[in-house]
N, C-alpha and C positions, 0 to 999 in steps of 0.2 A: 065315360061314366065318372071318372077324377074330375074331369073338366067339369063336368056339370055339379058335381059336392063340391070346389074349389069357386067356383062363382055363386051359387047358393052362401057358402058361410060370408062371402064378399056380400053380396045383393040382400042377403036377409040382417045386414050390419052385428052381425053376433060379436057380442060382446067382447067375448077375447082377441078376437082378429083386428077389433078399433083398436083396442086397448094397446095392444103392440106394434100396428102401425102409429099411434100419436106417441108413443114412448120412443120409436123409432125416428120417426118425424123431428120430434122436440128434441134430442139427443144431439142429432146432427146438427140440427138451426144453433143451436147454444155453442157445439165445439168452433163452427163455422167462424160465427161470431168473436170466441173467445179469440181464434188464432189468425183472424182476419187485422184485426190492428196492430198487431206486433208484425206480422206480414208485412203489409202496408209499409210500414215506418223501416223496416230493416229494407223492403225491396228498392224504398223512392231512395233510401241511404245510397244504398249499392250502384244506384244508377246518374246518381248526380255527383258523388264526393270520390274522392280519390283516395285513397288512405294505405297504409301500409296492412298487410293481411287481409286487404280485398280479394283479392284471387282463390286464398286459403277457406274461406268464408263461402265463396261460390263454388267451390270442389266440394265442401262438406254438406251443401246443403241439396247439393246434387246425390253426393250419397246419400243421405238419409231418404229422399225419394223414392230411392230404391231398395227399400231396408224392409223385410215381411213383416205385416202387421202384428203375427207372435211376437216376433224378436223385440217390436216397439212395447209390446204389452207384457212382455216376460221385464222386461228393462224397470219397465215401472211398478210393473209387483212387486218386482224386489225394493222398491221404494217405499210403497204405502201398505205393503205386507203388515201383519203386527211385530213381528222382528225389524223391519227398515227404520227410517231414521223417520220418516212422519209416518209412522206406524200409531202413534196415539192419536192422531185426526179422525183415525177411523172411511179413511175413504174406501176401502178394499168393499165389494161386493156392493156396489153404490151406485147410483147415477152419475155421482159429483167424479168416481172413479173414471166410468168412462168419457167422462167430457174431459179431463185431465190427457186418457192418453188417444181419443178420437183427436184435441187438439193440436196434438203435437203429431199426428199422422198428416194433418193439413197444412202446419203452418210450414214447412218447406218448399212442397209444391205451390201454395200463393206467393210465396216469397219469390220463389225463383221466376216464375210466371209472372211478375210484378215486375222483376227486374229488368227481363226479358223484354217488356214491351213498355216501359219507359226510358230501355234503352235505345229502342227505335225513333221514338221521336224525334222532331226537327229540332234541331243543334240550336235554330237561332232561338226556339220558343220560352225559354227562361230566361236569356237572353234581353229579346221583348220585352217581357215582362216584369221585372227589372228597372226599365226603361220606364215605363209606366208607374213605376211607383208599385208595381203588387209584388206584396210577398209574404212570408210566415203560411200560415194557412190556406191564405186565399188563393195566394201563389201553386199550394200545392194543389187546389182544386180544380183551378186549374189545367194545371197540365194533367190530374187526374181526367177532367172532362174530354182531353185533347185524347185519350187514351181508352176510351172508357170501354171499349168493347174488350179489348184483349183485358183489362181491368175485371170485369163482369167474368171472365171468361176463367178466369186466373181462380176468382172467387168459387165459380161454380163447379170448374174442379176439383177443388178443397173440399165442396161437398161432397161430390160426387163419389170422392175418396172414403169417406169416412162413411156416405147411405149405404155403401155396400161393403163395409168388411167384416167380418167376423172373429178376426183373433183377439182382438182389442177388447172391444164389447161379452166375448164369451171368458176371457181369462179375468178381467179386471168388474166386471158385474157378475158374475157369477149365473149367467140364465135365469136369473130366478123369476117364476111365473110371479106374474102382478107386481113386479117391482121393477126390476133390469132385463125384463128379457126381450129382444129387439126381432125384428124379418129375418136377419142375417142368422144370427144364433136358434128361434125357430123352425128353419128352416133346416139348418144343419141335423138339431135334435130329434123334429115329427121324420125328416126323412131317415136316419138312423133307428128307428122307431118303425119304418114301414107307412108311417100314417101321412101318403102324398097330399092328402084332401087338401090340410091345413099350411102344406110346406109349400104347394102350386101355388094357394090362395098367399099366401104371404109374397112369391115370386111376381107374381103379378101385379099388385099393389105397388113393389117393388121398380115394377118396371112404368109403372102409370107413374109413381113419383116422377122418378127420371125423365120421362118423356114431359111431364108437365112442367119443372126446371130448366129443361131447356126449351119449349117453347115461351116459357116468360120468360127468358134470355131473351127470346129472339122479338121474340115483342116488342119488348123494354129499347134494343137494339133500334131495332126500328123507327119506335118513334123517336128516339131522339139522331136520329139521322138526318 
């Protein structure tokens, strides 16, 4: 009987259940993006240059991988809190808040996942190309292309991080219906609430996302194989 009031609020597109999957939705795509090119840039760094505190760099970003979504969202409240130091921006109970600390839950894991599979590449392929006269950008797309699935892959874990957490998004937006309140948070709330209807119907959505992300992985994958 859940099941069938949790597909109805899905099937009959009720208003609030869009509403919080496209804030969900659009939340994620933007931190993805914000932490995807600093990712990028620090992972292809790590994988082609040599430098002193390389190694320091790859421990630290391994820990924070592993560091609970509270702990990232306590870190930054205490930043854009109105007591912290960019407390006059006013990001605290915001969107802008949680793309702020959704970002910085992703940009580790793309980094290291970046790092990881440009460090696999063929030794002679920069190399080559080099040789060839490319380089700067074109260079890096290159061997981006040469890499692109664990690239893709790297990327969509970053998402996949940040569609599903909740400490971030519940400490740093504050839940608020019709502004910041996301699946994950929710979820947490209708089922502390008792009200499964809405918490199932959000899980589900949840889980269609995901599966639809990775089958446009594997797509995308695909064709350019």
């Amino acid at each position: 009987m859940v099941l069938l009031k949790a597909l109805t609020l899905i099937f009959s597109a009720d208003r609030e259940v869009i509403f919080i999957a496209m804030t969900s939705l659009s939340l994620a795509v933007a931190s993805t993006i914000v932490s995807m090119i600093p990712a990028l840039l620090l992972g292809t760094l790590l994988s082609i240059k040599k430098f002193r505190g390389k190694s320091i760099i790859i421990v630290f970003l391994n820990s924070l991988m592993a560091l609970p979504t509270v702990v990232i969202g306590l870190m930054i409240y205490s930043i854009i809190s109105r007591s912290g130091p960019l407390g006059g921006l006013r990001l605290l109970f915001t969107p802008w808040g949680i793309i702020i600390g959704q970002s910085i839950l992703s940009f580790p894991i793309i980094a290291s996942l970046i790092y990881s599979a440009l460090s696999d590449i063929r030794p002679e392929l920069p190399e080559t190309l080099n040789s060839f006269g490319v380089t700067g950008i074109r260079k890096l797309y290159m061997i981006f292309r040469e890499s692109r699935t664990a690239v893709l892959s790297a990327i969509l874990s970053g998402f996949g991080r940040i569609i599903g957490e909740v400490g971030v998004s519940m400490m740093l937006g504050g839940n608020i219906r019709w502004y910041t309140r996301t699946i994950t948070t929710t979820i947490a709330l209708e089922t502390s609430r008792g009200e499964f209807e809405l918490a199932l119907a959000m899980g589900l959505i949840l889980i269609f996302i995901s599966l639809s992300v990775n089958t446009l992985l594997h797509l995308g994958v695909k064709s350019h194989g």
